[in-house]
TISE-964661 format. One record per residue (C-alpha): x, y, z. Coordinates in Angstrom, 1 decimal. Each point is the difference from the previous one (the first is absolute). Layout:
REM residues N
(site (X,Y,Z));
...
END
This chain:
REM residues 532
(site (98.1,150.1,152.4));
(site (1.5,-3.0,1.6));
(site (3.5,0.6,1.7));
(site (2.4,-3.0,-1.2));
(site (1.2,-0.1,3.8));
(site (-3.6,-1.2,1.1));
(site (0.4,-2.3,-2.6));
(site (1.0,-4.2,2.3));
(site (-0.3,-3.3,-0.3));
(site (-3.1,0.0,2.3));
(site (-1.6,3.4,-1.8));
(site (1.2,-0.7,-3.3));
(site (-3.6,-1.7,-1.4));
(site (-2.2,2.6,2.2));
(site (2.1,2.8,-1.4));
(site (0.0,-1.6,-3.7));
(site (-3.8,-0.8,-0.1));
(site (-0.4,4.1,1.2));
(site (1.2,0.8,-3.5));
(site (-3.0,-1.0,-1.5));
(site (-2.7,1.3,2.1));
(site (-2.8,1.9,-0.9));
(site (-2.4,1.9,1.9));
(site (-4.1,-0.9,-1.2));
(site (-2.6,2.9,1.6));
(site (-3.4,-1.5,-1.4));
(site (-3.0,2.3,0.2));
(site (-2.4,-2.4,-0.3));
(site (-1.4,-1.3,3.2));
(site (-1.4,-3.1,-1.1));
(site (3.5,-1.3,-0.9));
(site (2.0,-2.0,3.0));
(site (3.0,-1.7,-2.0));
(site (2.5,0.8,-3.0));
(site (0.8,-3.7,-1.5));
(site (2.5,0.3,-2.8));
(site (0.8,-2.7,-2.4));
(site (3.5,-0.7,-2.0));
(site (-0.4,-1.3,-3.1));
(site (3.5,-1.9,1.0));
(site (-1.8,-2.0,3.4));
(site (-2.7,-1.9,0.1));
(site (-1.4,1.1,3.0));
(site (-1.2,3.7,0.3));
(site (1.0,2.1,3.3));
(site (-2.4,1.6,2.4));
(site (0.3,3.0,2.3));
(site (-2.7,1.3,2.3));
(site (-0.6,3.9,0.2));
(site (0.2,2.0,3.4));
(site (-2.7,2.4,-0.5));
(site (0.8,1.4,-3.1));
(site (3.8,-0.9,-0.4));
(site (2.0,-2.6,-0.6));
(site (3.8,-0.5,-0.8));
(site (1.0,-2.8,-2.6));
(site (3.2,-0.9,-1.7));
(site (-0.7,-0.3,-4.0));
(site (3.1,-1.7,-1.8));
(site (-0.8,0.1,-3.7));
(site (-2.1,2.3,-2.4));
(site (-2.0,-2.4,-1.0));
(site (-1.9,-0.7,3.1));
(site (-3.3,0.3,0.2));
(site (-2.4,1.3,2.6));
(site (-3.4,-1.1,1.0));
(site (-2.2,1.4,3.2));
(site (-1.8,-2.3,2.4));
(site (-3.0,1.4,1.2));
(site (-2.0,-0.5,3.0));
(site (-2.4,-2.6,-1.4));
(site (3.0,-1.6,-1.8));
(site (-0.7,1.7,-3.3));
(site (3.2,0.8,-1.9));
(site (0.5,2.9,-1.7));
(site (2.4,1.6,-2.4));
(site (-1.0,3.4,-1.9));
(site (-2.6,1.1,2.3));
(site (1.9,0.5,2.8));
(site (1.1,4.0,1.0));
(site (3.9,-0.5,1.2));
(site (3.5,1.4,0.0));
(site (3.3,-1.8,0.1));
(site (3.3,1.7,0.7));
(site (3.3,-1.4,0.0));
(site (1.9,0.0,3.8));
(site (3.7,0.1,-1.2));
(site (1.9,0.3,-3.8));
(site (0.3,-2.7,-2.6));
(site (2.1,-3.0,1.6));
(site (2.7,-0.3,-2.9));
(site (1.5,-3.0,-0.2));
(site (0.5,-1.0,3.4));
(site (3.0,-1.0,-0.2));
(site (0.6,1.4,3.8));
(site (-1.7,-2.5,1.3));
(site (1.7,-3.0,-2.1));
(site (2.0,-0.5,3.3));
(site (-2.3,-0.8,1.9));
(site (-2.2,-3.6,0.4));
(site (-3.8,0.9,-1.3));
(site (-2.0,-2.1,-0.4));
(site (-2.9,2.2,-1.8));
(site (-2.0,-1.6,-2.7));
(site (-1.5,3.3,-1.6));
(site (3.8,2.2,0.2));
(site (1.4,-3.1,-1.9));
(site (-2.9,0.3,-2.2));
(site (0.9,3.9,-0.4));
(site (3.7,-0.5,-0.7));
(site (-0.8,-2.6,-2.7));
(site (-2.2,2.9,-1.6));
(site (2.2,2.7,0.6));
(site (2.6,-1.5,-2.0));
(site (-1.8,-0.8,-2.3));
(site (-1.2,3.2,-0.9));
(site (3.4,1.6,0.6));
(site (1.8,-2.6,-2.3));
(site (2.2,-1.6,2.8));
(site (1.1,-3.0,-1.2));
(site (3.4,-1.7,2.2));
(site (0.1,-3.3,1.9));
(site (-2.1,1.6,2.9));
(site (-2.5,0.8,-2.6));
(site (-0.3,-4.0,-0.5));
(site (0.6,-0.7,3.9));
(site (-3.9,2.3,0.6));
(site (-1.8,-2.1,-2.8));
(site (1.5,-3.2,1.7));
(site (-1.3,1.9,3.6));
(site (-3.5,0.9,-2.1));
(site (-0.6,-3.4,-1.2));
(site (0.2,-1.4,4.3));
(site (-2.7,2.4,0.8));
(site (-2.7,-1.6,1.7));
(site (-3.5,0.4,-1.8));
(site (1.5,1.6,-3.4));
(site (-2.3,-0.1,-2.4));
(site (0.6,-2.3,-3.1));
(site (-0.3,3.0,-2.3));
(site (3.0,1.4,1.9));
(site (1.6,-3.2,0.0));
(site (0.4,-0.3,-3.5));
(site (0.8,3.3,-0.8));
(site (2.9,-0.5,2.5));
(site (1.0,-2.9,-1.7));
(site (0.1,1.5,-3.4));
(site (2.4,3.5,1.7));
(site (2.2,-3.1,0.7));
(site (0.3,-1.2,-3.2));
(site (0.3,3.3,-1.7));
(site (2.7,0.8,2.8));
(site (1.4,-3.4,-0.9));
(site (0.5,0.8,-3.6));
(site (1.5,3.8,0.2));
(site (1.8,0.4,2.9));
(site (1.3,-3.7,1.4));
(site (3.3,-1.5,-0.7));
(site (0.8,-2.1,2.3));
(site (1.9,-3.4,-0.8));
(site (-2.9,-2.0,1.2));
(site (-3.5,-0.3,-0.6));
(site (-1.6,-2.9,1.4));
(site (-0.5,0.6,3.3));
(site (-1.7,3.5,-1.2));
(site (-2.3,-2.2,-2.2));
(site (-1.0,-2.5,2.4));
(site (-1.9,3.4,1.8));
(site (-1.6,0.9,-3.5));
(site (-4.0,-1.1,-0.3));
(site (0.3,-1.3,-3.4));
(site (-3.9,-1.1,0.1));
(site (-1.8,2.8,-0.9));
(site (2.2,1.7,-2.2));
(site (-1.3,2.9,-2.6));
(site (1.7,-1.1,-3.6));
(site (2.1,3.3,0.1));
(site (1.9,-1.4,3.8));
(site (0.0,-3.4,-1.5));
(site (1.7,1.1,-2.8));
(site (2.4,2.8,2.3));
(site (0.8,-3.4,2.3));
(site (0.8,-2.0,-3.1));
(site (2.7,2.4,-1.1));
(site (0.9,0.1,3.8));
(site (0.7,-3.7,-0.3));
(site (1.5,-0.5,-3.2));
(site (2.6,2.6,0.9));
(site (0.7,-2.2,3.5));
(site (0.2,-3.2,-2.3));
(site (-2.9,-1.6,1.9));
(site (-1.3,-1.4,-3.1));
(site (-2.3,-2.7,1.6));
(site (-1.7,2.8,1.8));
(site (-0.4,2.1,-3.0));
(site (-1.4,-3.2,-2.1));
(site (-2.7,-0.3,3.1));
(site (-1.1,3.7,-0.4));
(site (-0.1,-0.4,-4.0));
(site (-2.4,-3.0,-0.2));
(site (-2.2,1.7,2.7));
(site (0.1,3.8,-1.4));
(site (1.2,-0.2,-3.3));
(site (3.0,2.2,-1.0));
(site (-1.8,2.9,-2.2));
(site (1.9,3.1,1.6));
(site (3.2,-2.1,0.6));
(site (2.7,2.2,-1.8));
(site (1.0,-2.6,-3.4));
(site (3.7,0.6,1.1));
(site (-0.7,-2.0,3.3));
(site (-2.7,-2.7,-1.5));
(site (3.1,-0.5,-2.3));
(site (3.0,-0.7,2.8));
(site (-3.0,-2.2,1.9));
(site (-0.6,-1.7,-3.6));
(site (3.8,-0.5,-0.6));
(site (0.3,-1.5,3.8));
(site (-2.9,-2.1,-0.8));
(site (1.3,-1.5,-3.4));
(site (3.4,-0.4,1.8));
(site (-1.6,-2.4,2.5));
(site (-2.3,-2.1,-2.5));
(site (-1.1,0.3,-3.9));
(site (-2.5,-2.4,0.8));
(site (-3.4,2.0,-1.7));
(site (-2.2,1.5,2.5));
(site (-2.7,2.2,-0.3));
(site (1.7,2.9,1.7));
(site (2.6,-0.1,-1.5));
(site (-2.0,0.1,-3.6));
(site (-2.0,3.6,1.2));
(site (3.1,1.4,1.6));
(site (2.6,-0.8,-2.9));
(site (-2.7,0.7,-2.4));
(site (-0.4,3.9,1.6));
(site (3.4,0.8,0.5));
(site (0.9,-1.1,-4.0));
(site (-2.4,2.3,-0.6));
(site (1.6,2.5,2.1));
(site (3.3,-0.6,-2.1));
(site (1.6,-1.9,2.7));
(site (1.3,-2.6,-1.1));
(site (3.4,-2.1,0.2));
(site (1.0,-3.6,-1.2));
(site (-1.7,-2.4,2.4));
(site (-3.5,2.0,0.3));
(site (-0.2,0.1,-4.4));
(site (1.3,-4.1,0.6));
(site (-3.1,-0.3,2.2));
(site (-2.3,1.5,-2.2));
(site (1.3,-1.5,-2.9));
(site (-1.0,-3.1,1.6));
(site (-2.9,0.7,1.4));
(site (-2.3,3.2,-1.1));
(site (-3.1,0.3,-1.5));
(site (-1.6,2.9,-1.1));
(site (-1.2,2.0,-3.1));
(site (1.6,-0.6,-3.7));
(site (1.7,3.5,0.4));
(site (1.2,-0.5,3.6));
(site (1.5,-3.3,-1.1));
(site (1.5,1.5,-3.1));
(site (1.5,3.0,2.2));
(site (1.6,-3.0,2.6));
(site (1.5,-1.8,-2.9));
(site (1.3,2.9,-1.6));
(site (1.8,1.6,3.1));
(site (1.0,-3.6,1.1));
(site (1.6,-0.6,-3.4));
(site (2.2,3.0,0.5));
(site (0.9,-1.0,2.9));
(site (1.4,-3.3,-0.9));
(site (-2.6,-2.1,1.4));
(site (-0.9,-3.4,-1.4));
(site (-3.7,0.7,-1.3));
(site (-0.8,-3.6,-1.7));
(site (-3.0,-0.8,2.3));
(site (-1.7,3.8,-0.1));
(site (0.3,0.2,-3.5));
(site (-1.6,-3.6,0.0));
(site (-3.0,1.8,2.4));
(site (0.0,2.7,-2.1));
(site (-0.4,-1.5,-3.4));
(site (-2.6,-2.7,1.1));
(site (-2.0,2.8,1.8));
(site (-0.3,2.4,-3.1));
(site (-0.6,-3.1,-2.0));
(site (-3.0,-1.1,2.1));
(site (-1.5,4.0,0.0));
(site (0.8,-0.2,-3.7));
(site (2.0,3.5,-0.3));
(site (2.7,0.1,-2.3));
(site (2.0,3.2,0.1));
(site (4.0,0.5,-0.4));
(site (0.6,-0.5,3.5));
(site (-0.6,-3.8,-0.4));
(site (1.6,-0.4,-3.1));
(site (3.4,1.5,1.6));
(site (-0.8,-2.4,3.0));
(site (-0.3,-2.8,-1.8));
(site (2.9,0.5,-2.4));
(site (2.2,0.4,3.0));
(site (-1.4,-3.2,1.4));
(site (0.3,-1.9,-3.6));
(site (3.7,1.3,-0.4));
(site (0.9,-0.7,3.7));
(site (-1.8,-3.0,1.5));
(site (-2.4,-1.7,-3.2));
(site (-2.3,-2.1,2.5));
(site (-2.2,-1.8,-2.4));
(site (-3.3,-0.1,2.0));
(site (0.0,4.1,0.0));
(site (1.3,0.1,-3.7));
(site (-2.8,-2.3,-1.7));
(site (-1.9,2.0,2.0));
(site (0.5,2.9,-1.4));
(site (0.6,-0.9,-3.0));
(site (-3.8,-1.5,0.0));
(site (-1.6,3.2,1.3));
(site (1.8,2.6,-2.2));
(site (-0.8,-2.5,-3.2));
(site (-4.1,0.3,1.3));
(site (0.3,3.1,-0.1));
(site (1.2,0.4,-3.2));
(site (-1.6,-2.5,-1.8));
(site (-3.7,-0.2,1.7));
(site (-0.1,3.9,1.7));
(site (2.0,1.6,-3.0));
(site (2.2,1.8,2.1));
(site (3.6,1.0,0.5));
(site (2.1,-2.8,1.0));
(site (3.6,0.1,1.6));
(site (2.4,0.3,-3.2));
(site (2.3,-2.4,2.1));
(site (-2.5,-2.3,0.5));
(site (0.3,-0.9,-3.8));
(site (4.0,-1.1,0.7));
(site (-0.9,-2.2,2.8));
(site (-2.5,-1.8,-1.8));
(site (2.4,-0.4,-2.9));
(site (3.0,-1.3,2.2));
(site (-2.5,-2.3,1.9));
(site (-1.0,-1.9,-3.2));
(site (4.1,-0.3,-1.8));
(site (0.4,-1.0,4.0));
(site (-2.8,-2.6,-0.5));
(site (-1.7,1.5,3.2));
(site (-3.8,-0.5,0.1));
(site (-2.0,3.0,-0.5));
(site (-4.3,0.5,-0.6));
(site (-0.7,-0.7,-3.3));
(site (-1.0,3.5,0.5));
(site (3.4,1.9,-0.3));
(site (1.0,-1.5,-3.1));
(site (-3.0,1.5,-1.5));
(site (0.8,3.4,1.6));
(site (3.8,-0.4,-1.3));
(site (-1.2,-0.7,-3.4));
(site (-2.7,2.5,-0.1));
(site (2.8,2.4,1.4));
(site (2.1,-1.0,-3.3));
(site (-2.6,0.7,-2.2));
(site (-0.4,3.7,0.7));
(site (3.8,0.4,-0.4));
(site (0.7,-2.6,-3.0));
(site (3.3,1.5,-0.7));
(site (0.8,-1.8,3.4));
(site (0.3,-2.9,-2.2));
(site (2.4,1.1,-2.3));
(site (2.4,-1.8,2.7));
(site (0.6,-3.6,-0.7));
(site (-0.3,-1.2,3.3));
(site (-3.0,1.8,1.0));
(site (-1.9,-1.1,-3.5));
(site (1.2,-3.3,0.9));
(site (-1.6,-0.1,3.8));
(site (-3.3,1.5,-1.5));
(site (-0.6,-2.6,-2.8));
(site (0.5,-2.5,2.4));
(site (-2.6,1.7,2.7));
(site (-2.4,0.6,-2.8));
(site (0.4,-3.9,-1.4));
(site (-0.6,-1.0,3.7));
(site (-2.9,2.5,0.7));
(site (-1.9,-1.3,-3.8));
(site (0.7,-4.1,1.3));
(site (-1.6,0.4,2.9));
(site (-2.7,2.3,-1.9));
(site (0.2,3.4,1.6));
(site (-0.2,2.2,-3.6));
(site (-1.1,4.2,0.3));
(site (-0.1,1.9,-2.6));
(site (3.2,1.7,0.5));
(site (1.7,-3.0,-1.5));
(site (-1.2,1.8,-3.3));
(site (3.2,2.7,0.4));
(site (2.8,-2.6,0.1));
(site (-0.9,-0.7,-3.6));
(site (2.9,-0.5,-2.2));
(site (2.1,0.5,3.3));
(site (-0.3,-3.3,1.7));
(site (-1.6,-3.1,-1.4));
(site (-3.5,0.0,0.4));
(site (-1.0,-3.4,1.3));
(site (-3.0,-1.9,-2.2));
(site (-2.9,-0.1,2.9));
(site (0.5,4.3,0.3));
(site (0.9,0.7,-3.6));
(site (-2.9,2.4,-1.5));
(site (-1.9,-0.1,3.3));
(site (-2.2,2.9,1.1));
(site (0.0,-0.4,3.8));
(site (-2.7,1.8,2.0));
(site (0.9,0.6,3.6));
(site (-1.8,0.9,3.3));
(site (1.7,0.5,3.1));
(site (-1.9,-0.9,3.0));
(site (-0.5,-2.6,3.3));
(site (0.5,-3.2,-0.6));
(site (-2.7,-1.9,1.3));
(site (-2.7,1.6,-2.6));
(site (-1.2,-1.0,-3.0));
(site (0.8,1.9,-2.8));
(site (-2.2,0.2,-3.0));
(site (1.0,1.5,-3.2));
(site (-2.8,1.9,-2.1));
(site (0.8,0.6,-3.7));
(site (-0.3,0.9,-3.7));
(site (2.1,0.7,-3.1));
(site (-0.5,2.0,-2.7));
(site (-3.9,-0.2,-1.0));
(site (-0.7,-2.8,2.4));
(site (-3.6,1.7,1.4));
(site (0.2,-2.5,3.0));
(site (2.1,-0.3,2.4));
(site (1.9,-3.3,0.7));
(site (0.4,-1.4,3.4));
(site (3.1,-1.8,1.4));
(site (1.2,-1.3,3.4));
(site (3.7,2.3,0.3));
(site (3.0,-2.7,1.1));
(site (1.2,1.0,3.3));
(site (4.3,-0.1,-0.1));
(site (1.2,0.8,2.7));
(site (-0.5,3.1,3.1));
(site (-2.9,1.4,-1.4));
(site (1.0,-0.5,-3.9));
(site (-3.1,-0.8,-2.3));
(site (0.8,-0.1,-3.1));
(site (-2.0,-1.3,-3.3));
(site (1.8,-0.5,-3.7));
(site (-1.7,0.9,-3.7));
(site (1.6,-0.4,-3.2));
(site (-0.8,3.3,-1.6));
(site (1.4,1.4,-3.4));
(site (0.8,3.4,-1.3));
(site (-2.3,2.4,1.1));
(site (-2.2,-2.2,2.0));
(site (-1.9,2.2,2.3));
(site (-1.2,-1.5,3.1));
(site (-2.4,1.4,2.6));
(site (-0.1,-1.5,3.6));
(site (-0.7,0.7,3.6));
(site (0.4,-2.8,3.3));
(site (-2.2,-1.0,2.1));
(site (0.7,-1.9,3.9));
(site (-1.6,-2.7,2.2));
(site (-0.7,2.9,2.5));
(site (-2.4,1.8,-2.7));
(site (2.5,3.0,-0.8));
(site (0.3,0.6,-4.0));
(site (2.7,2.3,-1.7));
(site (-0.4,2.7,-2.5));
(site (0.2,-0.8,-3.7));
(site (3.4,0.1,-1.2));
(site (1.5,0.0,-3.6));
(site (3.3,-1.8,-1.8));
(site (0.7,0.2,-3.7));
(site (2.3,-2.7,-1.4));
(site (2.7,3.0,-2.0));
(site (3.3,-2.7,0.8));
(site (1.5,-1.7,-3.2));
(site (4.0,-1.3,1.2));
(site (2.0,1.1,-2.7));
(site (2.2,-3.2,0.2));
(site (-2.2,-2.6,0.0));
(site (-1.9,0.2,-3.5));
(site (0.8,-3.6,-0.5));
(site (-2.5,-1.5,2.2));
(site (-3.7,-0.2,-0.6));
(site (-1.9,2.3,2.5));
(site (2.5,2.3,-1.2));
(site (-0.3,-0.2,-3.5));
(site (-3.8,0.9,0.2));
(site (0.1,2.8,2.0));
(site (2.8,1.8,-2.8));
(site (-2.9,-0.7,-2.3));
(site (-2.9,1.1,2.0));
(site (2.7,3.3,0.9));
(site (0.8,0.4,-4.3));
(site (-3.9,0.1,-0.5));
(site (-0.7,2.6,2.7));
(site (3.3,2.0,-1.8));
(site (-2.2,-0.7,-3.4));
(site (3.6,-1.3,-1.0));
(site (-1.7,-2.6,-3.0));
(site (3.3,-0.6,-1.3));
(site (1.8,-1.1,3.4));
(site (-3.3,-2.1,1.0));
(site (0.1,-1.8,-3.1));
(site (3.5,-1.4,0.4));
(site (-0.8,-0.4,3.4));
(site (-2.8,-2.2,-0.9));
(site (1.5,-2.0,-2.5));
(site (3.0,-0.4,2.3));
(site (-2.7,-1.1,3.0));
(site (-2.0,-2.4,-2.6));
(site (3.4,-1.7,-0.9));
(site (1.8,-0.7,2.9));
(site (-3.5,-1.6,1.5));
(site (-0.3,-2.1,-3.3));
(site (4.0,-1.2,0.8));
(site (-1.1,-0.7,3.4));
(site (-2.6,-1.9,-0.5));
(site (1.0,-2.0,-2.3));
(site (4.3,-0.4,1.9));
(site (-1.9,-0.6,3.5));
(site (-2.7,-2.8,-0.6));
(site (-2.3,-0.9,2.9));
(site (0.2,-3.2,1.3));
(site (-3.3,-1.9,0.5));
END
């Protein structure tokens, strides 16, 4: 037991350094020195035995000690020895905080003994400062002292400053967790530049969202100008659900991502009252050029037709929902069909393509045309689509609806859908026909191949296509079964009521029919003379 009274300026570092002695009797007689090693300095320590004893001062736990023999072996668990400690544990030492000592290995103990007793105050911080001075610290200890800074940085100081405390930071060689600890640090201090610096070098994966978010709204305060960190970082936090008016403005402007991350911006930005013209413009060509259609970009582009109307975007769309429809066969957006009809009252060029999707549209829903202005549009689109010579078969259903024009009246129109650039041939036979026929198929127009036969009641005819790149179709079948109920006056139709009375076995209709057939063709003839 030391007596506090012995305790002086000129005794104070014997007396202190006393606390931590050890005595060492070794048993082996080849032994000569104890050399102990700190895992905190570089250098190890040696002292030499007298005879079998020797008294040494051991500052941490985690020392280690290795015996020097005579021949300079060293030795660990071999060696026969006892250790006893000289006086009781040192505490804190805060007795001797009075007093100037300059001891590398007590300032190396107090740094460990608060540690391990959870001591965390100013002189907590003033002993890692002290530990980082130490001459021949190893870099291992050197950066864990750097990180107690940090984490003492974070919890327990609240000063008004913190730049001169970061100037004595080693922000080299920082572990991603004190990176991210010294980023917080930062952004609470408002040193954003400092902050940025530590982001682009570390990243900002374990930065709390709540403080990427102030840094990001600091950021966007001093420049909207697009940069990439700004992108990741905005990006994260929105997905963190923090978000305000000028970081969804950013994104608006600027992000990239998924279809469904996209949609999720535009939605949340829309409730917030943020002008989404150019991401809806993003989003509609992207799911355009992956070819999905779902709901999502029909309510996007309804909100950009009703709001905004950009023509580029709308003719667009308009072109890729109308492939899809007409050439894939699949669902198209139901306000698509609208557009397409206000772009051609509005004499706005479309793709030839979309009036054949509106009226293809029409003629699964005929009673559409009960309405005078929508019969009106689609007689003039189908007029226009026949002049230019782009007839389907679908034509057939607007039969005593619309007028029929002459080049696509009593058509049969095979179709295949395909790609464009092939050739297209048509294999075929009706009825009886033992042969097939062979015919080059017209190509229209996006992968339209389309080839006409005048058939009659019940005409059968078997056929199956063929393509320049060798791939051939299965057989497919189409029976002639149409007769338009309004048009009996003209010729075609006039012989298929008769070819339909004589499947019936109705004699007595047939024979009128006939007689009516042979008579007008007799007052034809002889009314309508050719001219030579």
């Amino acid at each position: 037991f030391i007596k506090p009274q012995l305790v002086k300026n000129d005794t104070a570092a014997f007396l202190a350094k006393l606390k931590f002695m050890y005595h060492i009797t070794c048993f082996d007689e080849d032994v000569k020195a104890v050399m102990v090693k700190y895992s905190q300095i570089q250098e190890p320590v040696i002292y030499e035995l007298t005879g079998k004893d020797t008294y040494i001062p051991l500052y941490t736990k985690e020392c280690s000690l290795v015996f020097i023999c005579n021949d300079g072996r060293k030795r660990k668990k071999t060696v026969d020895y006892e250790i006893e400690k000289i006086f009781e544990e040192p505490g804190d030492m805060s007795e001797y905080d009075q007093y100037d000592i300059d001891d590398k290995y007590i300032t190396i103990y107090k740094v460990e003994y608060y540690r391990r007793k959870h001591i965390y105050k100013m002189y907590t911080l003033e002993l890692y400062k002290l530990a980082l001075g130490v001459e021949g610290i190893s870099e291992q200890y050197r950066k864990k002292l750097n990180s107690w800074m940090i984490e003492f940085y974070l919890e327990y100081y609240n000063a008004e400053s913190f730049t001169d405390e970061y100037k004595q930071l080693d922000t080299y060689n920082l572990s991603v967790r004190d990176s991210a600890c010294l980023v917080k640090i930062l952004i609470d201090y408002g040193m954003y530049y400092e902050a940025r610096q530590l982001i682009d070098k570390y990243g900002y994966a374990d930065v709390d969202a709540t403080k990427l978010f102030m840094f990001m709204v600091h950021e966007l305060e001093a420049s909207v100008n697009e940069e990439e960190y700004k992108n990741k970082i905005s990006e994260y936090v929105f997905k963190k659900h923090l978000y305000n008016e000028q970081l969804l403005t950013y994104m608006v402007e600027h992000y990239n991502s998924t279809n469904t991350d996209m949609y999720v911006l535009w939605k949340t930005s829309k409730e917030f009252g943020v002008n989404v013209d150019s991401l809806s413009e993003r989003i509609i060509s992207q799911m355009m050029f992956t070819n999905v259609y779902s709901n999502r970009l029909a309510e996007v582009f309804a909100d950009y037709y009703n709001n905004v109307a950009g023509y580029s975007i709308v003719k667009a769309y308009a072109a890729y929902n109308s492939y899809n429809y007409v050439i894939k066969n699949k669902k198209a957006d139901p306000v698509i069909f609208k557009v397409i009809e206000r772009a051609y009252k509005d004499k706005i060029g479309l793709p030839l393509l979309c009036y054949i999707a509106w009226l293809k549209e029409k003629s699964l829903e005929l009673s559409l045309l009960n309405e005078s202005d929508i019969k009106k549009t689609a007689q003039s689109i189908l007029d226009e689509l026949c002049e230019k010579e782009l007839i389907y078969n679908f034509y057939k259903k607007f039969n005593g609806i619309l007028s029929i024009p002459y080049n696509a009246y009593g058509l049969t129109v095979i179709e295949y859908f395909g790609i464009p650039d092939r050739k297209v041939e048509l294999h075929y036979r009706i009825n009886d026909d033992r042969e097939y026929k062979t015919a080059v198929m017209k190509s229209d127009i996006c992968g339209i191949f389309t080839y006409k036969l005048l058939m009659f009641y019940d005409d059968k005819v078997t056929y199956y296509f063929t393509t320049s790149d060798g791939e051939k179709t299965k057989e497919y079948n189409m029976v002639c079964d149409d007769i338009p109920a309004q048009y009996a006056g003209k010729r075609l139709d006039a012989i298929n009521e008769c070819l339909a009375s004589e499947e019936l076995h109705d004699m007595v209709t047939l024979k009128k029919l006939m007689n009516s057939y042979v008579t007008k063709a007799y007052v034809s003839e002889e009314i309508f003379k050719k001219i030579d």
